[in-house]
VOGU-781019 format. One record per residue: x, y, z of N, C-alpha, C, O in turn. Coordinates in steps of 0.001 Angstrom, whole numbers, padded with zeros to 6 digits, always signed. Example, Ala and Ser with C-alpha at 12.3 -4.5 7.8 and 13.67 -1.06 7.14 Angstrom:
2
+013190-005690+007800+012300-004500+007800+013200-003300+007800+014236-003319+008465
+012850-002250+007080+013670-001060+007140+012900+000030+007870+013409+001138+008039
***
This chain:
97
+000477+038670-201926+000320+037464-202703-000492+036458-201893-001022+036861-200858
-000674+034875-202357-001051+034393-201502-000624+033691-199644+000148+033961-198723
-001189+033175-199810-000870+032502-197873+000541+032029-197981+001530+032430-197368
+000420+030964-199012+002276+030455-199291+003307+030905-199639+002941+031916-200239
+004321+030878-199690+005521+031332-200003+006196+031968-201431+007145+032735-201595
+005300+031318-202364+005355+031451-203938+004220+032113-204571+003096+031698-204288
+004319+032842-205184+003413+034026-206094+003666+032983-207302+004743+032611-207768
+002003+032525-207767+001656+031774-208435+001182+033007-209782+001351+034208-209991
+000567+031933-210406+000103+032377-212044-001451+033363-211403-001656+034536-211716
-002221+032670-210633-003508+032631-210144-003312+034160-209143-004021+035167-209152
-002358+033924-208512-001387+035118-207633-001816+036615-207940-002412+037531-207373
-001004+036286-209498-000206+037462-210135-001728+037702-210686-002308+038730-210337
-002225+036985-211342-004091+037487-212261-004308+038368-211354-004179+039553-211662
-004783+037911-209692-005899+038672-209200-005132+039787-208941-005865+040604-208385
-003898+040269-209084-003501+041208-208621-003616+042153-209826-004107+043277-209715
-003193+041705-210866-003231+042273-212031-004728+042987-211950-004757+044218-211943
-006199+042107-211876-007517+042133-212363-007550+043635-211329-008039+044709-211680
-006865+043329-209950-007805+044454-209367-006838+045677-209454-007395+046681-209009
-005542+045914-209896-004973+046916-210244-005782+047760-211433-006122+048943-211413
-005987+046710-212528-006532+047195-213750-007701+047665-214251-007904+048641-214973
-008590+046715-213707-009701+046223-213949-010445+045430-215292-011550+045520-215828
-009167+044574-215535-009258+043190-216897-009820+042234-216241-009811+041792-215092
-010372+041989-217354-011099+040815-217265-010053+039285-217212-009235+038787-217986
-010680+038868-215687-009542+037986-215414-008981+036773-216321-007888+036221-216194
-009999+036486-217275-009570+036081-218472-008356+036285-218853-007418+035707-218304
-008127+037496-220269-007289+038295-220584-006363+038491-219503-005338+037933-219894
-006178+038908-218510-005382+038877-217450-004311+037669-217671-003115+037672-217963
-005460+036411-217350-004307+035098-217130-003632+035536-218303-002575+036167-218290
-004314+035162-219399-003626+034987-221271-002427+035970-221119-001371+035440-221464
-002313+037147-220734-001573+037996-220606-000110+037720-219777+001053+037805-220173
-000574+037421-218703+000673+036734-217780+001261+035443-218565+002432+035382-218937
+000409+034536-218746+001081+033627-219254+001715+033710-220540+002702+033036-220837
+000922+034871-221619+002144+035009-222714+003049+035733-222115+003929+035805-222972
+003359+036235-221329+004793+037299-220975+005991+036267-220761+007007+036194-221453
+005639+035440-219594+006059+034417-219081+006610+033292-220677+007738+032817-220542
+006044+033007-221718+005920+031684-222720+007030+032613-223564+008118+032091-223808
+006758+034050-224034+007947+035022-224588+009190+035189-223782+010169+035513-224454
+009402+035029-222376+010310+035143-221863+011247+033693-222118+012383+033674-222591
+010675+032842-221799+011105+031224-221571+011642+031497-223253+012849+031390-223468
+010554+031904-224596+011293+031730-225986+012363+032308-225977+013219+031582-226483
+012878+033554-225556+013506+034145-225993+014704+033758-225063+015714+034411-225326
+014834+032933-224127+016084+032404-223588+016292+030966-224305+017361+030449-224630
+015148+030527-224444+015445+029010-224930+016309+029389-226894+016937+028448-227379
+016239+030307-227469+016468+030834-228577+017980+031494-228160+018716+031667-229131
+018523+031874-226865+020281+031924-226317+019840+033489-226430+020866+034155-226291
+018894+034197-226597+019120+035680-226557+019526+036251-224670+020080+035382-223997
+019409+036805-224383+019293+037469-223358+018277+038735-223265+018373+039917-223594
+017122+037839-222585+016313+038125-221909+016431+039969-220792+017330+040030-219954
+015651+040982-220933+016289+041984-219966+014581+042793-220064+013914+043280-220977
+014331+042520-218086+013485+043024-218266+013535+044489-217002+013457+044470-215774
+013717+045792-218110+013923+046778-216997+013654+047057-215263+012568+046866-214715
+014396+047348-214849+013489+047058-213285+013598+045750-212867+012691+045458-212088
+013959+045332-212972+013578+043656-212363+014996+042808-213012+015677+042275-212135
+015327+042694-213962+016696+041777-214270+016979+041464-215335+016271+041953-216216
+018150+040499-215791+017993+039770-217125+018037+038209-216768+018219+037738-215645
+017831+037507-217963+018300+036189-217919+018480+035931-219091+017882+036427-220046
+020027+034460-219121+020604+034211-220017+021106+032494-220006+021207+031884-218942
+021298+032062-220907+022204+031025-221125+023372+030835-220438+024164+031694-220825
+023818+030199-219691+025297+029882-219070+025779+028378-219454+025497+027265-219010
+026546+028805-220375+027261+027781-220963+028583+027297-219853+029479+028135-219748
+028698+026333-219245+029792+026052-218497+031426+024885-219563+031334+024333-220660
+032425+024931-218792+033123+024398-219582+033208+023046-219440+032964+022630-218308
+033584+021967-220568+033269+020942-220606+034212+020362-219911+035388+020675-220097
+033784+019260-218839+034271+018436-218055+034175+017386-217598+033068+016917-217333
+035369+016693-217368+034940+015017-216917+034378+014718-215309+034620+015180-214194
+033203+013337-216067+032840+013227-214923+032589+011500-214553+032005+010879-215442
+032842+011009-213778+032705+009521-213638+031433+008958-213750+030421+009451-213252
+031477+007967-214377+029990+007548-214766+029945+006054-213817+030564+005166-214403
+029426+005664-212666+029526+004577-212113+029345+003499-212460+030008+002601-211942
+028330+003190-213513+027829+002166-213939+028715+001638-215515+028519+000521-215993
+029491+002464-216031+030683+002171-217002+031711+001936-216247+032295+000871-216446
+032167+002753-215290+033580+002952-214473+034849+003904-215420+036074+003822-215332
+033871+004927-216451+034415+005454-217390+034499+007017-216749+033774+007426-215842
+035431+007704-217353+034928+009151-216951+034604+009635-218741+035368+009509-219698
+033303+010164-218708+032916+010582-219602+032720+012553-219559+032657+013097-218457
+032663+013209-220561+032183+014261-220574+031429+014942-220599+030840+014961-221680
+030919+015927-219537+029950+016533-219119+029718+018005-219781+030696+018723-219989
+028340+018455-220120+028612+019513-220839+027001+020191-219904+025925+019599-219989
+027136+021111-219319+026375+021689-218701+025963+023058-218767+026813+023949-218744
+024780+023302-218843+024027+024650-219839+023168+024709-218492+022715+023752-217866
+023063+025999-218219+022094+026720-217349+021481+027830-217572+022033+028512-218435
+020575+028257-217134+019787+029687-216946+020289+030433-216177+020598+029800-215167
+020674+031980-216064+021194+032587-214921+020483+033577-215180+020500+034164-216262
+019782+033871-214221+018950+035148-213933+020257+036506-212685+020936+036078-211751
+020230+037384-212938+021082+038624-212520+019365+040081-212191+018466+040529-212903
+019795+040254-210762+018517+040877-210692+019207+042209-210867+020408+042479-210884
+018076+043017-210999+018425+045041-211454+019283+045820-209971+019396+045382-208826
+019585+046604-210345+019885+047012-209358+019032+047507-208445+019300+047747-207267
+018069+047648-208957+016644+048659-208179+016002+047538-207194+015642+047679-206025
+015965+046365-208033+015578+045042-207337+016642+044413-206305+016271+043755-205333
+017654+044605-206523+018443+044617-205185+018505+045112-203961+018747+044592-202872
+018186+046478-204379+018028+047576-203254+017031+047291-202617+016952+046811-201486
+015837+047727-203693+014406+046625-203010+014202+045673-201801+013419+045517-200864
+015672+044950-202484+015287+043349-201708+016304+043633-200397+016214+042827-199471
+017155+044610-200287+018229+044364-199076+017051+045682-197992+016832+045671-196781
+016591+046549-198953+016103+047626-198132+014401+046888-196948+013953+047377-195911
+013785+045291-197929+012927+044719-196855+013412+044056-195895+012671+043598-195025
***
């Protein structure tokens, strides 16, 4: 990937272009719809599962109080997250570097 720490959009193209040989055009469009279908299909509560690599889902947490400083109230907190769970192959992967 590149020099930094994070595998960018720009990253993933040139790697794509010279695996394939697409036109780096099509390339980006390509990454970035995978990426815009992934984000829909979690933002829509499905669960996301992409073989080899993981799923991701909605994590609904339970509702709880939380102090609000500027009322001096405790109000209720309702907190929704993304949880990504990697494959097992991608585990191995990652303990075996």
């Amino acid at each position: 990937m590149g020099k930094n720490k994070y595998a960018t959009v720009k990253d993933l193209t040139k790697k794509v272009v010279k695996e394939t040989g697409l036109d780096e055009q099509l390339a980006k469009q390509t990454i970035t719809l995978y990426f815009e279908e992934i984000k829909r299909g979690v933002a829509e509560g499905k669960r996301v599962r992409l073989p080899g690599f993981g799923y991701f889902q909605i994590t609904k947490w339970k509702t709880s109080l939380c102090y609000d400083p500027n009322t001096k109230l405790k109000v209720p907190r309702n907190v929704t997250s993304v949880k990504f769970k990697p494959s097992v192959k991608l585990r191995e992967q990652i303990r075996s570097n």
